[in-house]
Structure formats: structure tokens, C-alpha cells
C-alpha positions in Angstrom: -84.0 169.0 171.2 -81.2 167.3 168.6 -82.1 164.0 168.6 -80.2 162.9 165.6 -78.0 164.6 163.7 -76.8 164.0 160.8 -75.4 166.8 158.8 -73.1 169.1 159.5 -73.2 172.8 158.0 -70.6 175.8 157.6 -71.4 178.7 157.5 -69.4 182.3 157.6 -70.1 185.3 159.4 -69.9 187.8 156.0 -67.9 190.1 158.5 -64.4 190.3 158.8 -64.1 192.0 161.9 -67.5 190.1 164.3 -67.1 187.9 167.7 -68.9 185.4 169.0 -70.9 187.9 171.2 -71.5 190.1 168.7 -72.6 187.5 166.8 -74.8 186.4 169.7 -76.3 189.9 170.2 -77.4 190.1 166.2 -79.2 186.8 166.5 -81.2 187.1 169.8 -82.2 191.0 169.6 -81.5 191.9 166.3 -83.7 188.2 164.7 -85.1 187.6 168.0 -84.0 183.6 167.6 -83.4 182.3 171.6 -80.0 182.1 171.2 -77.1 182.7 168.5 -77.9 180.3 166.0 -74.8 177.9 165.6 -73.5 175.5 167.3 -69.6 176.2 167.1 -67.8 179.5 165.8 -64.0 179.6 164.5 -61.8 183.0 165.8 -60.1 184.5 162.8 -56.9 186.3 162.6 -58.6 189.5 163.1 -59.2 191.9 166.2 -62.0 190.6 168.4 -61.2 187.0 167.8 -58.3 184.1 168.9 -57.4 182.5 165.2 -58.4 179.0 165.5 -59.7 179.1 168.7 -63.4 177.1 169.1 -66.2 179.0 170.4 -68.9 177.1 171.7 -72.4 178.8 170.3 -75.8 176.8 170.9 -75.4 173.5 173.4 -75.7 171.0 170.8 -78.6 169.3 172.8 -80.4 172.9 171.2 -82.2 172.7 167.9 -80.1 175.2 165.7 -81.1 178.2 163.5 -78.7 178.5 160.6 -80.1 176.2 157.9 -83.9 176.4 157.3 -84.7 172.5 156.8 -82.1 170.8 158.8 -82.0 172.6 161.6 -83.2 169.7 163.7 -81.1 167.1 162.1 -77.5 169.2 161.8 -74.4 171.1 163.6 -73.5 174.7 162.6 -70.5 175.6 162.5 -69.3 179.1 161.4 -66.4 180.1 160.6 -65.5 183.7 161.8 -65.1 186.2 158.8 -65.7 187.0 155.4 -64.5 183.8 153.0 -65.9 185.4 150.1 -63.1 188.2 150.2 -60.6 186.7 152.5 -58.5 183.3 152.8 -59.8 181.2 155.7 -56.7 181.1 158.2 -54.4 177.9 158.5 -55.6 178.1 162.2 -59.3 178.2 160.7 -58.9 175.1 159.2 -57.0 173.0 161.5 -59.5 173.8 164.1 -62.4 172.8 161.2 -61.3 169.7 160.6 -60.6 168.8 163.7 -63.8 169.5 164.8 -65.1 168.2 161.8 -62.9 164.4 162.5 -64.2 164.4 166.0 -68.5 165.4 165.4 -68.5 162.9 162.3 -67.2 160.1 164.6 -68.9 161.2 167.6 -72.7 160.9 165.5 -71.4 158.8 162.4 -71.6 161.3 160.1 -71.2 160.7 156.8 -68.7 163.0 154.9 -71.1 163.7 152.4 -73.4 165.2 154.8 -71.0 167.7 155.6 -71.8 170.5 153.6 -71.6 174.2 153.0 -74.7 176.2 153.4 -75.0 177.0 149.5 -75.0 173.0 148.9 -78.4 172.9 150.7 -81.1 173.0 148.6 -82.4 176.3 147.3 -80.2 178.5 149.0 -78.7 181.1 146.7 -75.7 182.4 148.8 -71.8 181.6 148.2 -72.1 180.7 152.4 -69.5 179.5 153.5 -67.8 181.9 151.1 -65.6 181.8 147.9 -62.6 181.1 149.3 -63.2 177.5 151.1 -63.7 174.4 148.9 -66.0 172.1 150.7 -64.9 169.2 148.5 -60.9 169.8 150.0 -62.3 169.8 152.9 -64.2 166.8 153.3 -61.0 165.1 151.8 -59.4 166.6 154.6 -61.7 165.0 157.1 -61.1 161.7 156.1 -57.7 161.6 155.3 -57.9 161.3 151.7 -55.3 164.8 151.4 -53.2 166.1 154.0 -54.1 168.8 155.9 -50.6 170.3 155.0 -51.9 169.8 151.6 -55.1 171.2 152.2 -53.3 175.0 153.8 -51.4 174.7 150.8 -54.1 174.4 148.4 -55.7 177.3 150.2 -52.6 179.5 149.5 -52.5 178.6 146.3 -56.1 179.3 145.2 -56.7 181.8 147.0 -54.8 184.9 148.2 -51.0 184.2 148.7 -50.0 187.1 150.8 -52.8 186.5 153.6 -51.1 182.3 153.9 -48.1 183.6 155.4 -48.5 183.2 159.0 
């Protein structure tokens, strides 16, 4: 059971072209966990997926499994795609940090306990990917940039031609 949580981790799915089922299926037969092991995934703008829309993953009553160490203190949220080699949509985000505004305020959650998976403590992956700055991000949360500003950092960081939506 999630008795307190107080971090929030993202987290990306390394595969373009993956859905929350599939997803699913990989971590209950393929890791043999009880259940996928996030609490929220983010559709892309690929096949398979709504861009932006929320999936709901593990009822967040549920202990996760997506962050060895704070699994019983944390959300996971994944974002839907591979942010190493591809921009995170504009839909992406705005579903992010809304969910991001309403789950910090919902368990007082610090900003600074929102964090990508490679800010953790000995974890040697670029999870959440390349392409997302988790410092924009939490800016974005509370308020301190726009989140016009924040899509348009993106483009401009990152891969022009995949902003244009």
C-alpha cells in the first residue's frame, strides 16, 4: 500500500511505437511484477497511442515498480515513447504538467521531489530520455515559465520538424 508519497518519477518507455497494454503485458509475463509498473502512462503521437491522452497504469493505492528505492514513497509516470531520439509531443507535456500540478497538490509534493529516473541515485540511464529537461519542467509545474514557453523551448532544443503539430 502507498501510504505516503512523496516523489514523483518519469520515466519513458525507450519505444516509439508501445501502448499501455503492451506495456502491461512486458511487465506482468515478461518481469513477472503483479501489474505494469507505473502509475500513469502518456499516449504519443504515434500508432497505438492517443497524443496526450492519460492512461491510468497501477491504482495509486498500489506500491509501484519503476524506481528501485522509492517505490513505496513515489508516482510513476511514463511518458509513451523514446525521448532519447524523439521530442516529447506538445500534447505530452501539457498532459505532464497537468498531471504533474494536480498530484503535487493533491499529496504536497515538493517540486524538487519531482524527478526523472536518472536523478535517482545510482541509476545510470538517460530515463526519462535526452530530450526532456526535468529542470523546464518543474518550472513549468509551478508557474515559474509558461507552458507556451516550455513547448517552445522543446522545439527549440530539440528537433524542430517533429514541434509542428
Amino acid at each position: 500500500m502507498n501510504n505516503h508519497i512523496m516523489y514523483i518519477i518519469i520515466h519513458h518507455t525507450e519505444r516509439n511505437n508501445d501502448f499501455p497494454a503492451f506495456v502491461r503485458f512486458r511487465h506482468r509475463h515478461l518481469r513477472g511484477w503483479d501489474d505494469v509498473g507505473y502509475h500513469y502512462l502518456i499516449g504519443n503521437k504515434r500508432p497505438f497511442t492517443k497524443d496526450g491522452h492519460l492512461y491510468v497504469g497501477r491504482q495509486e493505492k498500489c506500491v509501484g515498480a519503476h524506481a528501485l528505492g522509492y517505490n513505496n514513497r513515489s508516482l510513476g509516470v511514463c511518458l509513451i515513447g523514446n525521448i532519447s531520439n524523439t521530442n516529447p509531443s506538445s500534447k505530452q507535456l501539457q498532459t505532464l504538467v497537468s498531471l504533474l500540478r494536480e498530484k503535487t497538490k493533491q499529496y504536497q509534493i515538493p517540486v524538487q521531489h519531482i524527478l526523472g529516473h536518472c536523478e535517482l541515485p545510482n541509476v545510470e540511464k538517460s530515463c526519462p530520455g535526452d530530450y526532456l529537461d526535468m529542470v523546464s519542467i518543474r518550472q513549468a509545474v509551478t508557474g515559474q515559465i509558461e507552458l507556451s514557453a516550455l513547448l517552445a523551448m522543446s522545439c527549440d532544443k530539440f528537433v524542430p520538424s517533429l514541434c509542428t503539430e
